[in-house]
C-alpha positions in Angstrom: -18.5 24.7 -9.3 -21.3 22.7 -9.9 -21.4 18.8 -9.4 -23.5 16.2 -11.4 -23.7 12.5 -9.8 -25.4 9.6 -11.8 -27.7 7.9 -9.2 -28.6 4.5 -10.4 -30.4 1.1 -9.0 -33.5 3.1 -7.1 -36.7 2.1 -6.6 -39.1 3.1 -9.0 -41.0 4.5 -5.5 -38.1 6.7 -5.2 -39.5 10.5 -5.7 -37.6 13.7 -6.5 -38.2 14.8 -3.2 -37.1 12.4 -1.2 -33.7 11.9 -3.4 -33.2 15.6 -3.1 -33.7 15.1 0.8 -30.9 12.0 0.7 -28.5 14.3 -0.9 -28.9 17.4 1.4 -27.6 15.9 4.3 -24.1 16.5 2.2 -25.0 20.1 0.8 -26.8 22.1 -1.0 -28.7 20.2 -4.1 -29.4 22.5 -7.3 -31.6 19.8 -8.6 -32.9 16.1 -8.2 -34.3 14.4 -11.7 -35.7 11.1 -11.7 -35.4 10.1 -15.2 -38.7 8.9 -16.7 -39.4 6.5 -20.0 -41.0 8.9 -22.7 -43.2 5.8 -23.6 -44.3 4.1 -20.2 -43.9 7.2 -18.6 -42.5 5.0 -15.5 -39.2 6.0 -13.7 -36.4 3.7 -15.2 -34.9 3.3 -12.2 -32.1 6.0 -12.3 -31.3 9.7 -11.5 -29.1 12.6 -11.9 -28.4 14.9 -9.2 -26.5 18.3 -9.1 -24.7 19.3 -6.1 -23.5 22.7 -5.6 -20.1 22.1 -4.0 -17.6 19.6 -5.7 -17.0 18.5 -2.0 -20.3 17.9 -0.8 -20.9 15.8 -4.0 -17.9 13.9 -3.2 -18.9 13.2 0.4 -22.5 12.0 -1.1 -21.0 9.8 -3.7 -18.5 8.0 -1.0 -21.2 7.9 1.8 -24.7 6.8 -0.4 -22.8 4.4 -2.8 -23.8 0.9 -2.0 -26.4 2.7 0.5 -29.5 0.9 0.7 -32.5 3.1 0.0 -35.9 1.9 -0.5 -34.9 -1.9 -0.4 -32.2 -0.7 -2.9 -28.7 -0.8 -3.0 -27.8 2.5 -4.9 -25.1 2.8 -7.5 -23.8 6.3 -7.1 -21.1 8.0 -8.8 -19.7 11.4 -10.8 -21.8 11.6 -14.4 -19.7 11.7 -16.6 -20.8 14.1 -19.2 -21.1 12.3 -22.8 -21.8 14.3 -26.0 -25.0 13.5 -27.6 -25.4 12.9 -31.2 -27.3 15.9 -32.8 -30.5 15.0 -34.1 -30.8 14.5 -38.1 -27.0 13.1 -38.1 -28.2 10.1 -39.4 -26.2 9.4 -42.7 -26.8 6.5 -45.7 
């Protein structure tokens, strides 16, 4: 099954490309997204990765955590999947 990990503290340098290329030295990555500020349209600094084996995600998470990359020290860890409030919820 299918692994998301939260990737935080990165340069805003970082691309999709080269995050993806971090995390297949562990195994195979279903996706790399840099996520970017709908206003500024800049990276805000942070990331979510999918790995598809729960133990190469694991091995990535132990072994890049702390990591320095691109004069960064990364914060990575497991996302933890929260439920987003559904739009038009807003009540008086």
């Amino acid at each position: 099954m299918a692994k998301k990990i939260y990737v935080g503290n990165m340069s805003y340098r970082t691309t999709e490309e080269e995050l993806r290329d971090l995390f297949a030295q562990y195994g195979t990555v279903l996706s790399a997204n840099i996520i970017i500020d709908r206003e500024t349209r800049r990276p805000k600094g942070f990331a979510f990765v999918e790995m598809e084996e729960d133990a190469s995600a694991d091995a990535a998470i132990s072994e890049l955590d702390g990591k320095d990359f691109g004069g960064r020290n990364l914060r990575v860890n497991e996302a933890i999947a929260k439920p987003r409030p559904a739009h038009g919820s807003y009540h008086h």
